[in-house]
C-alpha positions in Angstrom: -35.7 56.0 22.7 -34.9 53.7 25.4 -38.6 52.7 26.2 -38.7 51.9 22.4 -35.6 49.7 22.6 -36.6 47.5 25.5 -40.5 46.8 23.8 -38.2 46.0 20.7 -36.2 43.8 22.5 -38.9 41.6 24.3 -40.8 41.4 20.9 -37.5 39.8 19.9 -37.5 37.8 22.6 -40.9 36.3 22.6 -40.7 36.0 18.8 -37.7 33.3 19.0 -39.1 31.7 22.3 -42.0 30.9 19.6 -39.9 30.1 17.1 -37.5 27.8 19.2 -40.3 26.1 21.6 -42.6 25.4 18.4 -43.0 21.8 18.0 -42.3 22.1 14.3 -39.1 23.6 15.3 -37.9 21.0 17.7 -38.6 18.2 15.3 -36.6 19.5 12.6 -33.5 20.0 15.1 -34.0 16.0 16.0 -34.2 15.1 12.5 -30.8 17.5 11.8 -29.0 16.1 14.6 -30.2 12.6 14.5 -29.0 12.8 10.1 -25.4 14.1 11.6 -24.9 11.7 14.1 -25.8 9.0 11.3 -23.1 10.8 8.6 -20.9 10.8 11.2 -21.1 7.0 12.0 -20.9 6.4 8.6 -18.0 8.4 7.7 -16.0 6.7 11.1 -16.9 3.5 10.2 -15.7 4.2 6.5 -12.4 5.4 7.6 -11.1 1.9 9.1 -9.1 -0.1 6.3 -9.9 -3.1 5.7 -6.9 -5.6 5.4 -5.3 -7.3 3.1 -4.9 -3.8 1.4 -2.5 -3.3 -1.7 -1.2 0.0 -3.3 0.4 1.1 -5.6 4.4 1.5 -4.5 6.6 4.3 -5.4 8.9 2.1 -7.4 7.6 1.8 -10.9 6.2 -2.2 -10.9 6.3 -2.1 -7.6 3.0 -2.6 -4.9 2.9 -3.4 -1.7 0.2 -5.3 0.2 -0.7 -5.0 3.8 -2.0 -8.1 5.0 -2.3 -8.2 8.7 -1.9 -6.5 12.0 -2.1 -9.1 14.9 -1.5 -7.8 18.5 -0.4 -10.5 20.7 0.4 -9.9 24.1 2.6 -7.0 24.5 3.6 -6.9 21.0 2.1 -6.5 17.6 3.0 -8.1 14.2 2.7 -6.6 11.5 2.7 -8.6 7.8 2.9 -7.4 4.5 4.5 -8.1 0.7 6.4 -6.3 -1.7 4.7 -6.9 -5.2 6.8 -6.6 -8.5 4.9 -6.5 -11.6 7.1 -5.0 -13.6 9.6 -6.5 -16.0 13.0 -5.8 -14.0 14.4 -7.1 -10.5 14.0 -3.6 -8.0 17.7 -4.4 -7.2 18.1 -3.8 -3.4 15.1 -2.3 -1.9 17.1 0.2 0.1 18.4 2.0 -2.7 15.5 2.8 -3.9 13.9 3.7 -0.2 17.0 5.6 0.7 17.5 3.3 3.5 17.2 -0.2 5.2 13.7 -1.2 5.4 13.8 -2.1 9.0 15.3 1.2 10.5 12.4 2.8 8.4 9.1 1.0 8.7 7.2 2.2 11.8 3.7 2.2 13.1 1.8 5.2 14.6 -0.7 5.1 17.3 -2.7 8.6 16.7 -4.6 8.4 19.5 -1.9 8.5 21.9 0.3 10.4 19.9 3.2 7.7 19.7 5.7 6.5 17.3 6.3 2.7 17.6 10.3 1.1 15.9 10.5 -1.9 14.9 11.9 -4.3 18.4 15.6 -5.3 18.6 16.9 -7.9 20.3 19.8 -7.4 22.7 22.4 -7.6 20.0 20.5 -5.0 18.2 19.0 -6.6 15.3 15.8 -5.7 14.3 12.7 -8.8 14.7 11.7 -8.4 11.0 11.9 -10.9 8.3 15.4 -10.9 6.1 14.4 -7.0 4.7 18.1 -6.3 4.9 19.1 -5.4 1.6 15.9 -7.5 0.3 15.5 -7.7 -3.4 12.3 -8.3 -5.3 13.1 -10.3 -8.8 10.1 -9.4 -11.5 7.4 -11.2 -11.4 7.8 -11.7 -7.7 6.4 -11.3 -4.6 7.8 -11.4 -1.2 6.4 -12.2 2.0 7.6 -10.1 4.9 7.0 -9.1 8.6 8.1 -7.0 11.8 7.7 -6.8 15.3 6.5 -3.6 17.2 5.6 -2.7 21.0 1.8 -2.8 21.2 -0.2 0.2 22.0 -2.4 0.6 25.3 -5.8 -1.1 25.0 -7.4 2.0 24.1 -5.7 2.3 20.7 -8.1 0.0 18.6 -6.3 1.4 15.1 -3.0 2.6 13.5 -1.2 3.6 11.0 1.4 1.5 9.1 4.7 3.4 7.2 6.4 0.8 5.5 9.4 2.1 2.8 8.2 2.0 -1.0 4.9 2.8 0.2 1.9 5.6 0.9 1.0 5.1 4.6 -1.8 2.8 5.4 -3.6 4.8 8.0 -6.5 3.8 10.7 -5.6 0.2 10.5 -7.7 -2.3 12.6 -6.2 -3.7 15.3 -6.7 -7.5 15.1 -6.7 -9.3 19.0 
């Protein structure tokens, strides 16, 4: 039995050296790999957002547009607007977030695993347009911003979590 078991075995053997050093064999693998590699571009190049971006808020009415993210120097700033459609004023915004935008809204630099706050100056206020207990009339839109601590070069993307809103993830890093 064990004379039977080794001849079995090289058969084996020589039958997938011919299958896997056949020319018809090779070719296919390129084409496979070369397809993935192309899907995979694809699919990375289709995750980046491209800004301004608006969604659809959780307030009913309410949208909120991200319109840039600008790194300069050792800081990055980061616009957006609250939209209100709807036919009522929001009242204050932190009621309806469950808190005050600025101690809420935060960026996320996945690659290096880091949570960035919004900066405070040494009195502790936040470097953030007036979003303390910002209200959005209907029919209006307001124009805000905020200051964060930039990432290390190597972080070309994050994600932006601003209150009201579904996170806008793998955003571009503008220079």
């Amino acid at each position: 039995m064990g004379e039977r078991c080794c001849a079995y075995r090289a058969q084996l053997k020589a039958h997938m050296n011919s299958i896997f050093n056949s020319k018809s064999t090779r070719h296919f693998a390129a084409v496979m790999f070369a397809a993935l590699l192309g899907t995979a571009g694809y699919l990375a190049a289709q995750s980046t957002v491209t800004l301004p971006m608006k969604v659809d808020g959780d307030i009913s009415g309410m949208s909120v547009e991200l319109t840039s993210v600008q790194k300069t120097g050792d800081t990055i700033m980061v616009r957006f607007k609250y939209i209100n459609s709807g036919d009522k004023s929001t009242g204050a915004l932190y009621t309806q977030v469950g808190g005050q935008i600025e101690d809420m809204i935060y960026c996320v630099d996945a690659k290096n695993k880091k949570k960035y706050l919004v900066i405070r100056d040494t009195e502790k206020n936040p470097l953030t347009s007036a979003l303390h207990n910002l209200e959005v009339k209907a029919g209006e839109t307001k124009g805000c911003w905020a200051k964060f601590p930039a990432p290390p070069a190597d972080a070309t993307a994050i994600s932006v979590y601003i209150p009201g809103a579904p996170p806008f993830e793998n955003v571009p890093i503008a220079q």
